[in-house]
Backbone as a chain_set.jsonl record, in Angstrom:
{"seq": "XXXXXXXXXXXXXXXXXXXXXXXXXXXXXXXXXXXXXXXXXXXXXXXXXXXXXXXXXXXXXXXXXXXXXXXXXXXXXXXXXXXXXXXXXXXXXXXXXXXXXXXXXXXX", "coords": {"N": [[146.532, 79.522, 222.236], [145.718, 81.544, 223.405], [146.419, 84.446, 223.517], [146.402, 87.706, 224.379], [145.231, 90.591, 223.034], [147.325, 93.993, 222.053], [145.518, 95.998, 222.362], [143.872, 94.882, 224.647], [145.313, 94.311, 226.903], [145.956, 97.036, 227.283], [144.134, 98.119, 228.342], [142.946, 96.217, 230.222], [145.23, 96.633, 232.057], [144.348, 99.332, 232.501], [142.097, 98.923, 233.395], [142.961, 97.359, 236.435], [144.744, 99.344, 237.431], [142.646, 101.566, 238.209], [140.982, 100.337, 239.614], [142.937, 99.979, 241.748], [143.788, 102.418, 242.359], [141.293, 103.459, 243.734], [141.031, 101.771, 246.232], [142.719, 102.968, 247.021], [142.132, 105.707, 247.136], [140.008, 105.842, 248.711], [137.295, 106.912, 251.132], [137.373, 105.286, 253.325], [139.938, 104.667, 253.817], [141.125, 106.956, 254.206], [139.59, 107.746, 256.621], [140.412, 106.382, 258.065], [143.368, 106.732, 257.954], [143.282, 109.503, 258.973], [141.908, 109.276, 261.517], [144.352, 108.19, 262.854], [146.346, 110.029, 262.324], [145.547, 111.781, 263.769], [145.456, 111.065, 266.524], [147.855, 110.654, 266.849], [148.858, 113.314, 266.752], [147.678, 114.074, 269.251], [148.357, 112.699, 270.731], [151.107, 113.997, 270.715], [150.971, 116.067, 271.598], [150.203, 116.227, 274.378], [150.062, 114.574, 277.273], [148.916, 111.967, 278.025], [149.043, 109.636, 279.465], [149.198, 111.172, 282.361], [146.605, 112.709, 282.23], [144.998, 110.31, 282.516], [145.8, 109.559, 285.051], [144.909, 111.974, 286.661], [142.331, 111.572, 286.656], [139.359, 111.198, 288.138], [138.353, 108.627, 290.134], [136.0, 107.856, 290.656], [133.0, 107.113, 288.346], [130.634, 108.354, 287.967], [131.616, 111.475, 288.301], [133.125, 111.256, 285.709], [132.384, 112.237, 283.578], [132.067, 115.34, 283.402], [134.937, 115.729, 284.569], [136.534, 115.189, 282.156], [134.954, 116.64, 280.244], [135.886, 118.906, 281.231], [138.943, 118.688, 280.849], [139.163, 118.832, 278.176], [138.166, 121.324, 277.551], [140.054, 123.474, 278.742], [142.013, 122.734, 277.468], [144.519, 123.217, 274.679], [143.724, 124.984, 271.748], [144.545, 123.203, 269.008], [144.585, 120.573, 269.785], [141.968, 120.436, 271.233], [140.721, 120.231, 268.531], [142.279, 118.158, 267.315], [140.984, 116.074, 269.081], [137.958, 116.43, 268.036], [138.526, 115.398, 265.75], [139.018, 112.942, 265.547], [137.082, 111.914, 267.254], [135.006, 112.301, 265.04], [136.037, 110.972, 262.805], [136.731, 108.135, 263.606], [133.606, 107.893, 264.219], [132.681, 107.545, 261.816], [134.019, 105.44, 260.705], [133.181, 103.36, 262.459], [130.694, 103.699, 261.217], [130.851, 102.335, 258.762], [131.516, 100.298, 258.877], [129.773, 98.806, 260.107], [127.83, 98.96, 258.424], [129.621, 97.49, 256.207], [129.226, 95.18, 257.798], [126.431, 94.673, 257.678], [126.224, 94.31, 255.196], [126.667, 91.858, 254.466], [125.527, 90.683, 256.55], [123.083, 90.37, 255.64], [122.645, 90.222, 252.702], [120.957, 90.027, 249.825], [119.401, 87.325, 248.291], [119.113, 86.495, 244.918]], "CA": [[145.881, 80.547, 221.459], [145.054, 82.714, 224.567], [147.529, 85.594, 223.872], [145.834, 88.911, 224.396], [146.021, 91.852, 222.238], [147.493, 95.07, 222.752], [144.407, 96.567, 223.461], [143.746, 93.955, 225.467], [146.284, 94.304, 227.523], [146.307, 98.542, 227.749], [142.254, 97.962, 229.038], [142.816, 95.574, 231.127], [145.989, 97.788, 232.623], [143.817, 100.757, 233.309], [140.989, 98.441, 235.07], [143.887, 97.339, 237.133], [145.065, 100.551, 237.899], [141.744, 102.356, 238.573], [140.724, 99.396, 240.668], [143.777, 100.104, 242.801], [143.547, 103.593, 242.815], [140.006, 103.411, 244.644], [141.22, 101.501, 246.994], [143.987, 103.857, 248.049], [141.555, 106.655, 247.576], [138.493, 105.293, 249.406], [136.884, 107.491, 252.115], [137.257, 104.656, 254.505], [140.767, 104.823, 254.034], [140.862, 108.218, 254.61], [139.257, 108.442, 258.053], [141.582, 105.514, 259.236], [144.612, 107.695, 258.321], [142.892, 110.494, 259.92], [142.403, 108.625, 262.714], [146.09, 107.777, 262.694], [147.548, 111.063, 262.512], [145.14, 112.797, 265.161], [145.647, 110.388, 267.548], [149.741, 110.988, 267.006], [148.733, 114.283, 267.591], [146.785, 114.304, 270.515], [149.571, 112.038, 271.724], [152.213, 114.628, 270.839], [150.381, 117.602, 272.229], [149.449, 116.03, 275.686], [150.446, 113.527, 278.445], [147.757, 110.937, 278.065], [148.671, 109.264, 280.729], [148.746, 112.242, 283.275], [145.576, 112.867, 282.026], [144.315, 109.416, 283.344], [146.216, 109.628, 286.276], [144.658, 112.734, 287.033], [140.415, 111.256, 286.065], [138.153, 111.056, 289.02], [137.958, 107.36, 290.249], [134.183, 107.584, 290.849], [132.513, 106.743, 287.276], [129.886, 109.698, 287.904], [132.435, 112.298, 287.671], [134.144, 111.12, 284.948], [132.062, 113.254, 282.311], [132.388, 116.679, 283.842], [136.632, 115.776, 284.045], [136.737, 115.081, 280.434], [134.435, 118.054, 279.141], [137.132, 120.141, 281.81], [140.076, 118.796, 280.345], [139.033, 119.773, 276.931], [137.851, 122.719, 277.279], [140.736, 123.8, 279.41], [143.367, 122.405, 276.606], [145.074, 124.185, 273.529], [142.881, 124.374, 270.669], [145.039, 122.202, 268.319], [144.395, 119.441, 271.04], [140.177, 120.167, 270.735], [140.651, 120.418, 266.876], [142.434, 117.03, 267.175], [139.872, 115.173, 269.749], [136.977, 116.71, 267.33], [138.708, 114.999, 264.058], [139.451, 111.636, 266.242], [135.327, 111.458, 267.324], [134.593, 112.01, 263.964], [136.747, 109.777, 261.916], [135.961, 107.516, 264.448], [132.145, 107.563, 264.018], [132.62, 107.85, 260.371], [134.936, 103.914, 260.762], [131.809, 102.734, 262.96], [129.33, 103.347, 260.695], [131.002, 102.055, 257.161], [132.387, 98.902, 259.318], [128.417, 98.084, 260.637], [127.189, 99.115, 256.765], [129.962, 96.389, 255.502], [129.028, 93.689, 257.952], [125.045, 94.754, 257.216], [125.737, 93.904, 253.817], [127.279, 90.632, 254.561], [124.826, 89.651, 257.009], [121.477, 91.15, 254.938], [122.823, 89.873, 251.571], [119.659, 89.227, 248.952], [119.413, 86.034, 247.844], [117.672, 86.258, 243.86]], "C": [[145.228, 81.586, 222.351], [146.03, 84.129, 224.191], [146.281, 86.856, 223.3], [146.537, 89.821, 223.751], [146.553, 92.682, 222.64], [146.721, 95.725, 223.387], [144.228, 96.167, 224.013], [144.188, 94.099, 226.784], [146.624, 95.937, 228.22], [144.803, 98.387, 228.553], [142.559, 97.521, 230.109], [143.957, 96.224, 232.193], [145.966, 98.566, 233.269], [142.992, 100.241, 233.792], [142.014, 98.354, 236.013], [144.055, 98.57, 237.932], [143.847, 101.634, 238.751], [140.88, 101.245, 239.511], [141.806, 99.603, 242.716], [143.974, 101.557, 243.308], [142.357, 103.968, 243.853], [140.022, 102.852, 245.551], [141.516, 102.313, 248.108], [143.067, 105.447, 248.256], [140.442, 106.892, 248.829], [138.604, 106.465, 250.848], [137.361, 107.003, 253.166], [139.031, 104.664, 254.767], [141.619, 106.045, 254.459], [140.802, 108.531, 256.021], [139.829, 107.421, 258.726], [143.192, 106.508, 259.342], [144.339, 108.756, 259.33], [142.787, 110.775, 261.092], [143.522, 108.325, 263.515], [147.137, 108.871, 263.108], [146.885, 111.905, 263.762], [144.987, 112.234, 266.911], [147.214, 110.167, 268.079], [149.857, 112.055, 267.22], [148.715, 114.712, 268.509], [148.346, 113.445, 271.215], [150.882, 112.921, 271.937], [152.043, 116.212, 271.859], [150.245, 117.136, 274.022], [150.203, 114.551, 276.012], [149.619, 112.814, 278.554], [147.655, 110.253, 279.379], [148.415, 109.363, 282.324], [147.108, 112.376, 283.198], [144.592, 111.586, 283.066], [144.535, 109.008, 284.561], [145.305, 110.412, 287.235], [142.765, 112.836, 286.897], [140.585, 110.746, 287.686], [138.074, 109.343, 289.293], [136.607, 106.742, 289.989], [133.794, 107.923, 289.34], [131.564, 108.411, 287.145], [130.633, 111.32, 287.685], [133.395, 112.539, 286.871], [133.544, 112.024, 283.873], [132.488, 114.975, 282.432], [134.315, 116.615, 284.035], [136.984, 115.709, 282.873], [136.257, 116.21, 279.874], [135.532, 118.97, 280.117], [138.163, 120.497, 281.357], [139.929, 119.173, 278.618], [138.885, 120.74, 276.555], [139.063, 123.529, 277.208], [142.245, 123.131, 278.469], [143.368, 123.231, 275.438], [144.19, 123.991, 272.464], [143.43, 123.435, 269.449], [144.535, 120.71, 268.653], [142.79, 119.36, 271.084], [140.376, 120.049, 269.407], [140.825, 118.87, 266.783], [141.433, 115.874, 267.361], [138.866, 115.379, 268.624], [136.864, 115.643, 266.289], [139.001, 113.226, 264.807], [137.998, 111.093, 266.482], [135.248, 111.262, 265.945], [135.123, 111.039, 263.358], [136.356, 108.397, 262.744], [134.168, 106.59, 264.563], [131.879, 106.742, 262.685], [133.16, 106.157, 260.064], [133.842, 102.9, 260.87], [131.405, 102.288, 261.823], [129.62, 102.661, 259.412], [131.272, 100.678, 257.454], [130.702, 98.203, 259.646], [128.006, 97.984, 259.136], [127.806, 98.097, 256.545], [129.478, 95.22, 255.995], [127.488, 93.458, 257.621], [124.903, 93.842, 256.081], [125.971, 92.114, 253.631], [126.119, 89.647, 255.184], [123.332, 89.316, 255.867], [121.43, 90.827, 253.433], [121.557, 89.263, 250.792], [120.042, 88.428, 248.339], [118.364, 86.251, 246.559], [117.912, 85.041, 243.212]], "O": [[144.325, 82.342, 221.994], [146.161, 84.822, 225.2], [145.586, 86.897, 222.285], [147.751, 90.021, 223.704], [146.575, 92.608, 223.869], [146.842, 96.092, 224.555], [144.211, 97.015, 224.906], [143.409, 94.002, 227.733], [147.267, 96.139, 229.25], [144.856, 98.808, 229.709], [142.516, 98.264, 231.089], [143.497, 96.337, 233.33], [146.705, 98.891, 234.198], [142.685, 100.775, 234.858], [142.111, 99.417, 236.626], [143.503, 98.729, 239.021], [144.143, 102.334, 239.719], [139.969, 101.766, 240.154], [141.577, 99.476, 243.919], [144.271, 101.832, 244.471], [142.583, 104.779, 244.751], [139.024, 103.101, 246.227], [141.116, 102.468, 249.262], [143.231, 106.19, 249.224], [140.207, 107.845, 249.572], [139.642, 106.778, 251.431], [137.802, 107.747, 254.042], [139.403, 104.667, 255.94], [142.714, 105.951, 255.012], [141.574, 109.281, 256.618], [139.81, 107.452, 259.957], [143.859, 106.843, 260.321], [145.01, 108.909, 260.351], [143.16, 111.752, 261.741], [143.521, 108.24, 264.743], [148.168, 108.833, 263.779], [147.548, 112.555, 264.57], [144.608, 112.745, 267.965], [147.659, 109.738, 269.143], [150.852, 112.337, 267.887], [149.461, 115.615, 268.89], [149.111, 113.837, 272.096], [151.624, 112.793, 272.911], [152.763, 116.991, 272.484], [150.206, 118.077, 274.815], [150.717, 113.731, 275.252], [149.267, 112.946, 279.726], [146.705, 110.211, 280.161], [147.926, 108.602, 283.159], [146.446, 112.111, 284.202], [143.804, 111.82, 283.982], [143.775, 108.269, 285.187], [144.913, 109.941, 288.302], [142.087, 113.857, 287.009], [141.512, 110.164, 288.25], [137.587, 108.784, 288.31], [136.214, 105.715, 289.436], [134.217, 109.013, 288.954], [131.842, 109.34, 286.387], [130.136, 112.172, 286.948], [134.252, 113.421, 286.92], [134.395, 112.621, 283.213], [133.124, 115.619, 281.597], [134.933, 117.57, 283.564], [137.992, 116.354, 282.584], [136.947, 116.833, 279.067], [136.039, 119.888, 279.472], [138.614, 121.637, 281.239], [140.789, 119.843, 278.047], [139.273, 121.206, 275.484], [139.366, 124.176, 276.205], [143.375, 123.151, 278.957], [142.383, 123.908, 275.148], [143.852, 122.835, 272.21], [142.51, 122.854, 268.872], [144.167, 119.883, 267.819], [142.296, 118.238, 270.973], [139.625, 119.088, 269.244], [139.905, 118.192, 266.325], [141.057, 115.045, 266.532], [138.787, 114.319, 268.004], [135.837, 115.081, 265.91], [139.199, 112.389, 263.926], [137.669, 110.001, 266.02], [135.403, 110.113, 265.531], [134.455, 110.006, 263.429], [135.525, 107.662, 262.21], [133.761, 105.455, 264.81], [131.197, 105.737, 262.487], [132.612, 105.631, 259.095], [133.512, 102.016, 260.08], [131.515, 101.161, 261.339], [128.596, 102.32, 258.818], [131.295, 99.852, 256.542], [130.549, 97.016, 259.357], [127.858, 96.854, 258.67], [127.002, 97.164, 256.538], [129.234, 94.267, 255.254], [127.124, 92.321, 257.318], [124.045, 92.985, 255.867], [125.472, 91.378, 252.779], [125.768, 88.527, 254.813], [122.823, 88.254, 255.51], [120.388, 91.067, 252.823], [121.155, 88.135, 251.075], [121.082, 88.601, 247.705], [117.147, 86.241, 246.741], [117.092, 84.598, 242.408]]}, "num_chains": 1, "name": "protein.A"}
């Protein structure tokens, strides 16, 4: 005697659906693609591993080679790095917030 009605069945359908839609929409999923494609960017635009070929051994001049080589690259290539920090940060902070909530969980 379990058989669900039609309505039943169209409700429960569109939770479904709008459950799975929020998934696929979600912010966080967002700045992982973002992540994804500007890092296939940056890879298509530039020689990465010239790049590290070409870094300073000594640790102390590794900041001033990095702000050089950015500056000194195509702006597509800063546009990219820019959207790669960010999305980036943006991963961080929603990934510390989820385990926050996990660890920090109220007990009523």
């Amino acid at each position: 005697m379990n058989n669900p009605s039609d309505l039943e069945r169209i409700v429960m359908r569109r939770v479904r659906l709008i459950r799975i839609l929020g998934l696929i929409i979600s912010t966080v999923v967002l700045a992982a693609l973002t992540l994804g494609a500007t890092l296939w960017g940056i890879g298509r635009e530039v020689w990465v591993s010239r790049v590290f070929q070409n870094a300073p051994t000594d640790w102390s001049h590794l900041p001033a080679f990095f702000i050089a080589a950015f500056t000194h690259t195509r702006f597509i290539v800063q546009v990219f790095a820019a959207l790669t920090v960010a999305s980036f940060i943006y991963l961080c902070h929603e990934v510390a917030r989820f385990l926050a909530s996990l660890l920090f969980r109220k007990t009523v």
